[in-house]
C-alpha positions as CSV (number, residue, x, y, z in Angstrom):
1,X,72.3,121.2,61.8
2,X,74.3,119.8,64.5
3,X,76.6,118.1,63.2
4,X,78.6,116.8,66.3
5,X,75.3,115.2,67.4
6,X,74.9,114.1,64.0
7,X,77.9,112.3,64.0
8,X,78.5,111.0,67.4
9,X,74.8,109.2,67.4
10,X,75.9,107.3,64.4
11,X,75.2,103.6,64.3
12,X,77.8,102.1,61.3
13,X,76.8,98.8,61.7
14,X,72.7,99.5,60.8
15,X,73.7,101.6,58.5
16,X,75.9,99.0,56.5
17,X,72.4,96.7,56.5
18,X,70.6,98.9,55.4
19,X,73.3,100.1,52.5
20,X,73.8,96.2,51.4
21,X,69.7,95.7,51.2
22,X,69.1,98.8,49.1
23,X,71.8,98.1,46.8
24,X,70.7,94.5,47.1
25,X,67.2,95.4,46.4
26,X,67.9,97.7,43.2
27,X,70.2,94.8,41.6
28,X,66.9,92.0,41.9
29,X,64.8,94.1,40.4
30,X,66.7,94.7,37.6
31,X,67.7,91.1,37.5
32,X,63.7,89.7,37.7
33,X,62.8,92.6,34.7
34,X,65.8,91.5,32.6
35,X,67.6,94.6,32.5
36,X,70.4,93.1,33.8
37,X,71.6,89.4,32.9
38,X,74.0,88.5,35.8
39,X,74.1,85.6,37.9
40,X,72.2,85.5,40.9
41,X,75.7,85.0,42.5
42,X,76.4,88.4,41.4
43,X,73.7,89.7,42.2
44,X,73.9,88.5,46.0
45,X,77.2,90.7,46.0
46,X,75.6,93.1,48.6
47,X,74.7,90.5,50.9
48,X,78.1,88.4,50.9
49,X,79.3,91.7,51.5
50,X,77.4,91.8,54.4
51,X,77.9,88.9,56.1
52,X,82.1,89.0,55.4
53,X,82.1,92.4,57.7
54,X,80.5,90.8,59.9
55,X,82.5,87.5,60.1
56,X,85.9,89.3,59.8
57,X,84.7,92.3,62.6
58,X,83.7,89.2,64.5
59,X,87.1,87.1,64.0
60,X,89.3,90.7,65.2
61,X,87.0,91.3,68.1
62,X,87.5,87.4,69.7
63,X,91.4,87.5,69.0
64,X,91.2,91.7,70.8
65,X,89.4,89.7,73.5
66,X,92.0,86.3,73.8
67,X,95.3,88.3,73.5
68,X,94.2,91.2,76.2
69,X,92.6,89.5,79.5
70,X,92.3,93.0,80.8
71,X,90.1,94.3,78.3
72,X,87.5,92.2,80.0
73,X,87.0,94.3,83.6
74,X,86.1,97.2,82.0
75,X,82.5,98.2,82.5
76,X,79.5,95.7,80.5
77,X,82.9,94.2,78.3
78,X,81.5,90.2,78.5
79,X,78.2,91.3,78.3
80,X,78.9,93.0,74.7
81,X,81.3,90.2,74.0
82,X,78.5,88.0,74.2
83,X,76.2,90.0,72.4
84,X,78.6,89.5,69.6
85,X,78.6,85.9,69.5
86,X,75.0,85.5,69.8
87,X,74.9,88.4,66.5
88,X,77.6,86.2,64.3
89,X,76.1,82.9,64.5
90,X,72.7,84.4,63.7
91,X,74.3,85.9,60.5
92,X,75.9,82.6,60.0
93,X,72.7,80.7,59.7
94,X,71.1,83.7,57.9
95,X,74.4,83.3,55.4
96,X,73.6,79.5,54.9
97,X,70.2,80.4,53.8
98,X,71.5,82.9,51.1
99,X,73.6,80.5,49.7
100,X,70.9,77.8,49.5
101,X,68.8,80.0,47.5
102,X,71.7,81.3,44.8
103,X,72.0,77.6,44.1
104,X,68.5,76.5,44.0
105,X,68.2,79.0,41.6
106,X,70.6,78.2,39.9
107,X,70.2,74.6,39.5
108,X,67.1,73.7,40.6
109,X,67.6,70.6,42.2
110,X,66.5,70.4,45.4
111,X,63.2,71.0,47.5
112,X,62.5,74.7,49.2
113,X,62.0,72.9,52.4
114,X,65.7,71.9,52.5
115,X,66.7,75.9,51.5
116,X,64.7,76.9,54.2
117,X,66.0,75.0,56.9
118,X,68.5,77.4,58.1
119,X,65.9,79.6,59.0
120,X,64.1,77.1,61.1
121,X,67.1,76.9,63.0
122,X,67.2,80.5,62.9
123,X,64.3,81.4,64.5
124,X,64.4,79.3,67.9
125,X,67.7,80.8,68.3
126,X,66.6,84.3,67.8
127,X,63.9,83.9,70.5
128,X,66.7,82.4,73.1
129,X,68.9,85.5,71.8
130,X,65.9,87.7,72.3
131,X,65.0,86.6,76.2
132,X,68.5,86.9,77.0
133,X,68.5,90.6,75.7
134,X,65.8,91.1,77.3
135,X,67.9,90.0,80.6
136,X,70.9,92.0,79.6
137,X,69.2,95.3,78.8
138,X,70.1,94.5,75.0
139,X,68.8,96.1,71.6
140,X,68.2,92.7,69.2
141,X,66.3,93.9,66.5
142,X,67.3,91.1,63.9
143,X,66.6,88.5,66.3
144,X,63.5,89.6,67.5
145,X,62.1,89.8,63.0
146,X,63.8,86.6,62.9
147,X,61.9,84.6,65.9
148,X,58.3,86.4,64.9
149,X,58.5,85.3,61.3
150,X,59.1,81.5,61.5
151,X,55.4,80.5,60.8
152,X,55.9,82.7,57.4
153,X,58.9,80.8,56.5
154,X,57.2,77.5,57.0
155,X,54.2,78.7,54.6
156,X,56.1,80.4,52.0
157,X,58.5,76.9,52.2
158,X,55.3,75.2,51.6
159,X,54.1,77.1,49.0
160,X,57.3,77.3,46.9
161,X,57.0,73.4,46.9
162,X,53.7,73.4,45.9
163,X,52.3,71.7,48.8
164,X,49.9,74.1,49.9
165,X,48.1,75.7,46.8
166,X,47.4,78.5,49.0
167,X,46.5,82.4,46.6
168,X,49.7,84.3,48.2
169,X,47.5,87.0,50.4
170,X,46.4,84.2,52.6
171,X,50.6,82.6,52.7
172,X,50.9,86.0,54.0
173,X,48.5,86.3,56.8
174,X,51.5,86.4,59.5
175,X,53.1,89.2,57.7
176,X,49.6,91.5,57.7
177,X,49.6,90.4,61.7
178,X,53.0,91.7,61.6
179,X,52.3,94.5,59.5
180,X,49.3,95.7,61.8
181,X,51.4,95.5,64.6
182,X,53.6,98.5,63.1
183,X,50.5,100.2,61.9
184,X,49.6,100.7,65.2
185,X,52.9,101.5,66.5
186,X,52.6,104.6,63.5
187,X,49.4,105.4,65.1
188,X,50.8,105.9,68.5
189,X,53.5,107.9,67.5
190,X,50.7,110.3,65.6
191,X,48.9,110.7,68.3
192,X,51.2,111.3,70.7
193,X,52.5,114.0,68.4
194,X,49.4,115.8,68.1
195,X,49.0,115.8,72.0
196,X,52.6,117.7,72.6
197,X,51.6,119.9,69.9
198,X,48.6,120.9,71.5
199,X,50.0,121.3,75.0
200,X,51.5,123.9,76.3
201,X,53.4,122.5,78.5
202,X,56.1,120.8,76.3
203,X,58.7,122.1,75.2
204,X,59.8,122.5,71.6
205,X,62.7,120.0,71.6
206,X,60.3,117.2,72.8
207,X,57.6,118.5,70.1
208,X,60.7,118.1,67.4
209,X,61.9,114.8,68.9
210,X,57.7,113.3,68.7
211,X,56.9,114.9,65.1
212,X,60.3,113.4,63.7
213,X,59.6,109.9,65.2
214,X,56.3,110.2,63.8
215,X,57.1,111.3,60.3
216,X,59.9,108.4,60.3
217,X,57.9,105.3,61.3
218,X,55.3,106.6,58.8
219,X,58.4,107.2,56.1
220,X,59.0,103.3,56.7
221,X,56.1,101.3,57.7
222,X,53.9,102.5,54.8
223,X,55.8,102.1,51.9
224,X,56.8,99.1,53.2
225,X,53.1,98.0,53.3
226,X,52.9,99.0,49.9
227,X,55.6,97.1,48.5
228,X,54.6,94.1,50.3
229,X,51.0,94.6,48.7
230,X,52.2,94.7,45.6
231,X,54.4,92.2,45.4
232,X,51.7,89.6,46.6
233,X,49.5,90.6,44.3
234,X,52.0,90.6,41.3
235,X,52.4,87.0,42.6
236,X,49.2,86.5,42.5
237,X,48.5,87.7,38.4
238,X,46.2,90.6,39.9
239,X,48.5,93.1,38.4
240,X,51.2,93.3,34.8
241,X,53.9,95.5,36.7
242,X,57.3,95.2,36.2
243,X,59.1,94.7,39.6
244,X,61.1,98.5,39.4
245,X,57.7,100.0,40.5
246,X,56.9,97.7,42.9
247,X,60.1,97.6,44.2
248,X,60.6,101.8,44.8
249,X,58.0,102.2,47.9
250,X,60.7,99.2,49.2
251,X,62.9,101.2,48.1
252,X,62.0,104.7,50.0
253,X,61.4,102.3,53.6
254,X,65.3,101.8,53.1
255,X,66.7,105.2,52.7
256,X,64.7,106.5,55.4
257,X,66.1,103.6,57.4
258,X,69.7,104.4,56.6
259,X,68.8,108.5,57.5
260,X,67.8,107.2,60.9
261,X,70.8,105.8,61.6
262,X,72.7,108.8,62.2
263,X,70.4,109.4,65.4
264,X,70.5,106.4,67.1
265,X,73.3,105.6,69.8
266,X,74.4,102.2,70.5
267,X,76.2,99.5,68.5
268,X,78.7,97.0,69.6
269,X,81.9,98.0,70.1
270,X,83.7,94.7,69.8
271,X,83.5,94.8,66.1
272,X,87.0,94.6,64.9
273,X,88.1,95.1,68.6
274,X,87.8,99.0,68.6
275,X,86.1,99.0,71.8
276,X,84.5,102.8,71.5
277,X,82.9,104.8,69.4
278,X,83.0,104.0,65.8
279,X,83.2,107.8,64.8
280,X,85.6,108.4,67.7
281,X,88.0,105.8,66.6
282,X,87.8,106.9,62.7
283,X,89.0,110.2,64.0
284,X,92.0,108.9,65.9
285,X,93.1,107.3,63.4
286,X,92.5,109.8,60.6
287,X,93.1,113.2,62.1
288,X,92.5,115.2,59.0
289,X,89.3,114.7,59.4
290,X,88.8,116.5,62.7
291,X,90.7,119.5,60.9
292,X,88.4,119.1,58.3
293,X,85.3,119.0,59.5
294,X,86.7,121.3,62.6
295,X,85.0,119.7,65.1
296,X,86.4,118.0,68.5
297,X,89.1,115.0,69.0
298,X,87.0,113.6,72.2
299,X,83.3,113.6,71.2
300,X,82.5,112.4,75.0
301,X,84.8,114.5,77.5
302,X,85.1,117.6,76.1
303,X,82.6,119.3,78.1
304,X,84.0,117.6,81.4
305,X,87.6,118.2,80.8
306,X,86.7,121.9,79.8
307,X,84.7,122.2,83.3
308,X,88.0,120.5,84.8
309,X,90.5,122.5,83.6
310,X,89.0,125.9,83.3
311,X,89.6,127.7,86.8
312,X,86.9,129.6,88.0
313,X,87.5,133.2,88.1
314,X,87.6,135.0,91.8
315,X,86.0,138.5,92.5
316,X,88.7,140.7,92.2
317,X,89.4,142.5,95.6
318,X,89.1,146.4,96.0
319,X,92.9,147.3,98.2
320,X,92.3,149.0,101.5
321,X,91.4,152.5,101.5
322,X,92.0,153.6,104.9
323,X,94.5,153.0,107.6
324,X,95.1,150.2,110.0
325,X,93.9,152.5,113.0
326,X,90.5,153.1,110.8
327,X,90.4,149.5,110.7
328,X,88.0,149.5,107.9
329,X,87.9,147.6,104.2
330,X,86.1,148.2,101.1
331,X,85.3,144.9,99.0
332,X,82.4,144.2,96.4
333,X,80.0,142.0,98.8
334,X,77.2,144.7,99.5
335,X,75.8,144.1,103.0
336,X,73.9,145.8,105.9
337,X,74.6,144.8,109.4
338,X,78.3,145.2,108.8
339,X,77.6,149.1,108.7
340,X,76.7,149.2,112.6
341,X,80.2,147.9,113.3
342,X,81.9,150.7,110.9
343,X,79.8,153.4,112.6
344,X,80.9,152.3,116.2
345,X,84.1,151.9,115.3
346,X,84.3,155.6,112.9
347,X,82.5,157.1,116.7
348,X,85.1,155.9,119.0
349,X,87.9,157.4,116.6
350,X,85.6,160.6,116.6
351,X,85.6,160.8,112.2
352,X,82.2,160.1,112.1
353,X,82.0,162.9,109.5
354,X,84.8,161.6,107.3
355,X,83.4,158.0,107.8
356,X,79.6,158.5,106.8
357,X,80.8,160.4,103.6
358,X,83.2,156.9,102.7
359,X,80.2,154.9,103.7
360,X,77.8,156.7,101.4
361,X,80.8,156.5,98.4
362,X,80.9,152.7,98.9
363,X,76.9,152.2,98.4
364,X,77.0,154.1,95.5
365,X,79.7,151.8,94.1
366,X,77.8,148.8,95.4
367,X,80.8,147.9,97.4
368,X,80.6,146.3,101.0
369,X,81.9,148.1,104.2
370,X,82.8,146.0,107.2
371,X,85.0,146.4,109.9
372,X,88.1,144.7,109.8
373,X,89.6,142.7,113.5
């Protein structure tokens, strides 16, 4: 395993939400079977967790960007800078949602539609966020699931309310559209890795890179489908699990998640101001862990500084064999039409003798004969 690789991909900031939604995940599920009798407060820990990294990485990165104006010439700096912004206030509204439901939960007092309403606001936002990314060459995943799913917030307000008296597969017809989308997206991915690994013409690292893609989107999008099957019919009375089984194919889709995040590059680097690599700034500021794991300070230049500074050997030189009236030299460049010149020259000094026998030595040491001015 490739560690270095491994390591230098790695996006912290996926993997945090994926780590806060398992652990979120596994807490509700014990909470909802009764294993556990917390507060719903408490059992939200993973999710406040959440959204303080992100408000605090957020509040370091815009006083990094007011107290240093020169920070902001180098390279796509504004554009990320941006990209933060847009990112926080999303998680802002997303926070205000949380907290909604904890209290209507816990008190009961007011209607869904009013919980919900954060996400309302959400999603018009996310499809603004989505066309600027789009503009800016930008990865917005979380804003492109928030601005497809606003027509299943409105239903599943509805039906929480009691509005609608709709059975709970048919609430959920935008998430089987969405659903279907990925299907097909795990589809592709099959299919394309069947056809490398029938070709010849591919090479084994691209067969690798299409079978693991493959494997992973069906590692997520079908237990992901099963969870969301079960937990609609569960809803529905159609089944008498508990919500530990239904919740482990959710479960599974999460864990692969968080394994995939040590393969994909990208992640904004004005969280918390460190403006580079996350794993590249851990390391300068804990060097142990370069000792330790005995791998390299700069995960980016090494291999260009190495080229740099590295001279490149010369051909070492055979010394001149014969005298400065001979006027001939013996290096390691073989050639042929240099040997006309030493014979005219080795015929005027009348050693043609001598001459021949010193050429014949230097083409059995595959050494080049040519004469010298």
């Amino acid at each position: 395993m490739n560690l270095r690789g491994l390591f230098q991909d790695f996006n912290p900031s996926k993997f945090l939400i994926y780590a806060c939604l398992l652990l979120f995940s596994v807490l509700l599920a014990l909470r909802l079977d009764g294993i556990i009798q917390w507060s719903y407060w408490a059992v939200f820990a993973p999710i406040w967790l959440w959204k303080l990294m992100v408000i605090v990485g957020a509040s370091v990165g815009t006083g990094v960007w007011a107290r240093n104006p020169q920070y902001r010439a180098e390279g796509e700096t504004c554009v990320e800078f941006k990209a933060m912004l847009i990112a926080v206030g999303i998680h802002l509204l997303l926070l205000m949602f949380e907290v909604l439901v904890c209290d209507r939960i816990e008190r009961g007092s007011h209607f869904w539609l009013l919980v919900f309403m954060p996400l309302f606001f959400v999603s018009p936002v996310s499809v603004a966020a989505c066309v600027w990314g789009f503009r800016h060459d930008r990865s917005l995943e979380l804003e492109i699931l928030c601005s497809v799913n606003i027509l299943q917030f409105i239903f599943i307000a509805l039906r929480l309310d009691k509005i609608i008296h709709w059975p709970w597969l048919v609430v959920c017809v935008p998430l089987w559209i969405l659903m279907s989308f990925l299907c097909l997206v795990v589809l592709y991915y099959i299919v394309w890795s069947v056809l490398f690994l029938r070709s010849m013409d591919v090479i084994a690292e691209q067969r690798r890179t299409h079978i693991t893609m493959a494997l992973s989107w069906m590692t997520i999008v079908v237990p992901l489908l099963t969870f969301e099957i079960l937990l609609v019919h569960k809803l529905d009375g159609h089944n008498a699990f508990s919500c530990i089984p239904i919740f482990v194919p959710l479960w599974l889709s999460l864990i692969t998640l968080m394994a995939t995040t040590f393969g994909q590059k990208g992640g904004n680097h004005w969280w918390f101001g460190i403006r580079k690599d996350f794993c590249q700034f851990l390391l300068e500021i804990f060097p142990f862990l370069r000792e330790y794991g005995n791998i390299s300070y700069d995960l980016h230049h090494e291999d260009s500084e190495e080229t740099e500074e590295t001279p490149v050997p010369e051909p070492p030189k055979i010394a001149p064999m014969f005298r400065k009236k001979a006027r001939v030299v013996i290096t390691q460049s073989p050639g042929k039409a240099q040997y006309i010149s030493v014979l005219q020259t080795c015929y005027r000094d009348h050693r043609i003798g001598i001459h021949l026998t010193l050429i014949n030595w230097a083409e059995l040491n595959g050494c080049h004969v040519w004469n010298h001015v």
